[in-house]
Structures are given as structure tokens and as C-alpha cells.
C-alpha positions in Angstrom: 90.9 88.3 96.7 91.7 89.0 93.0 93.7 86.8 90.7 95.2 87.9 87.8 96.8 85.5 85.5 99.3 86.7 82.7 100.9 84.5 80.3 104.1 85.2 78.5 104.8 83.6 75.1 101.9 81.1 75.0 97.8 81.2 75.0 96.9 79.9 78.8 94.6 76.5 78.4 91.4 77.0 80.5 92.7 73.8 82.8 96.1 75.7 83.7 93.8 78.5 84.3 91.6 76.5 87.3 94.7 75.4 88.5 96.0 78.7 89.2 93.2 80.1 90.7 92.4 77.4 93.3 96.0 76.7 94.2 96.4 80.2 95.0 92.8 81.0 96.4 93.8 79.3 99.2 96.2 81.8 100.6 93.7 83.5 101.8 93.4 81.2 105.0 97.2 82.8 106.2 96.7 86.1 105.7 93.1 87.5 105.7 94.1 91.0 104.2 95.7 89.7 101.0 94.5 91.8 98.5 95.3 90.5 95.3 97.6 88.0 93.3 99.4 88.7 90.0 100.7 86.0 88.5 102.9 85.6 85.5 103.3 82.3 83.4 106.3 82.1 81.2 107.0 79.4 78.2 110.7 79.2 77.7 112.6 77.1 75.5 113.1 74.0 78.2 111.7 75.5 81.5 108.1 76.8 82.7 108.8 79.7 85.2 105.8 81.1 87.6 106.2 84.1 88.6 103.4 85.8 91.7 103.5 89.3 93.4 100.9 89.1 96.3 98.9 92.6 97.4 98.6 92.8 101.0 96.5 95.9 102.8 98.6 97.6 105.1 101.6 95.6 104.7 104.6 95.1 102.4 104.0 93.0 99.0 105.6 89.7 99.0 107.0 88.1 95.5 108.0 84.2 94.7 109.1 83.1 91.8 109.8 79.3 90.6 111.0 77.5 87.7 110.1 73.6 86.5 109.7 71.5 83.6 105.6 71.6 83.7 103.5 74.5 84.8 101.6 72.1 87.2 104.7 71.7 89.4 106.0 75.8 89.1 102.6 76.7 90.8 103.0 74.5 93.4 106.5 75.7 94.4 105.4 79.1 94.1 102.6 78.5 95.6 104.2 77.3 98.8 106.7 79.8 99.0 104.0 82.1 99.2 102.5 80.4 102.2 105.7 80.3 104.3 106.1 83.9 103.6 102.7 84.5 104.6 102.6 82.5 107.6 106.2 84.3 108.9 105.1 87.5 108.4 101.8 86.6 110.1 104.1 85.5 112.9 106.6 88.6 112.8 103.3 90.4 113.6 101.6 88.6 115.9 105.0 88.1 118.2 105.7 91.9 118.0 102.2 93.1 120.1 102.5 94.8 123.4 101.2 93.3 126.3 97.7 93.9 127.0 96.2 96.3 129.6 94.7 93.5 132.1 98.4 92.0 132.2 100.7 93.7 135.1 104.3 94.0 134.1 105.6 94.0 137.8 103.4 93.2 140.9 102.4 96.1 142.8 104.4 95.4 145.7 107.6 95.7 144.1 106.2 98.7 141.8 105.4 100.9 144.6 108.6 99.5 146.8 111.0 100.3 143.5 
């Protein structure tokens, strides 16, 4: 998985760097497909906003976005919303599959009675 970090407004210190990359590297364990992660760090006047748009093969892109007074705690919120996204749309996926060719819808009495 590639991470790209961007930051907006402010030179990004090599320890906000590390932080980014293995808070996010871990996403990896929800969704083996993700592709990539761009994330954007913003310095505004009073509030740090973290912005990430996560690269999925063969499925839709997900965003998050989150706002705090320190970097350390806008990564964490984003983050997490990035792993509940993950782990629903893993779910979505998983609970949509057809049954399986060994399973028997109806029992072959009543399928050749009906």
C-alpha cells in the first residue's frame, strides 16, 4: 500500500511523518485490496484538519476527513473513520454472496413434489 502525505501551509516534521504512516499502515488488515492512501495535512489558524482518500482495487474510494487542535489527535479520528468504513464495506460484501453450490436451497423432496 502506498502512502502519500501532503501538507498544506506548513513543512511536515519527520515525527508527524512516522505517525502518519504507521497509523494508517494498518488499514491494511480490513481491507486487503487497498491500494493507496492520500493524505492531506492542513495548518489553519486554530485547528489541524486531516484530510485521507483511500484507493481500493475494484471498489469505490472511500474519504474521511477530521479536524483537532493537534495533528496527533486529527489522524487518529481519521484514522478510525477509515476503519469503520472499511470494515462495513467489507461486511456489505461479504453478506451480499450467493449461496454456494454444495448448499441445497429446498430439499429434493419438496423440489421434485413442487
Amino acid at each position: 500500500m502506498n502512502i502519500s502525505i501532503t501538507a498544506r501551509h506548513f513543512e511536515i516534521s519527520d515525527a508527524l511523518r512516522q505517525l502518519v504512516e504507521t497509523r494508517l499502515s494498518r488499514l491494511d488488515r480490513f481491507n486487503s485490496r487497498l491500494v493507496s492512501v492520500e493524505v492531506t495535512l492542513t495548518d489553519e489558524k486554530r485547528e489541524k484538519r486531516v484530510e485521507a482518500h483511500a484507493g481500493i482495487d475494484g471498489d469505490t474510494d472511500i474519504h474521511a476527513q477530521a479536524d483537532a487542535e493537534d495533528f496527533k489527535a486529527a489522524v487518529s479520528k481519521v484514522a478510525d473513520k477509515l476503519a469503520r468504513q472499511l470494515k462495513r464495506q467489507h461486511e456489505l460484501r461479504r453478506d451480499h454472496k450467493a449461496p454456494s453450490l454444495n448448499e441445497d436451497i429446498l430439499p429434493q423432496e419438496e423440489a421434485i413434489e413442487g
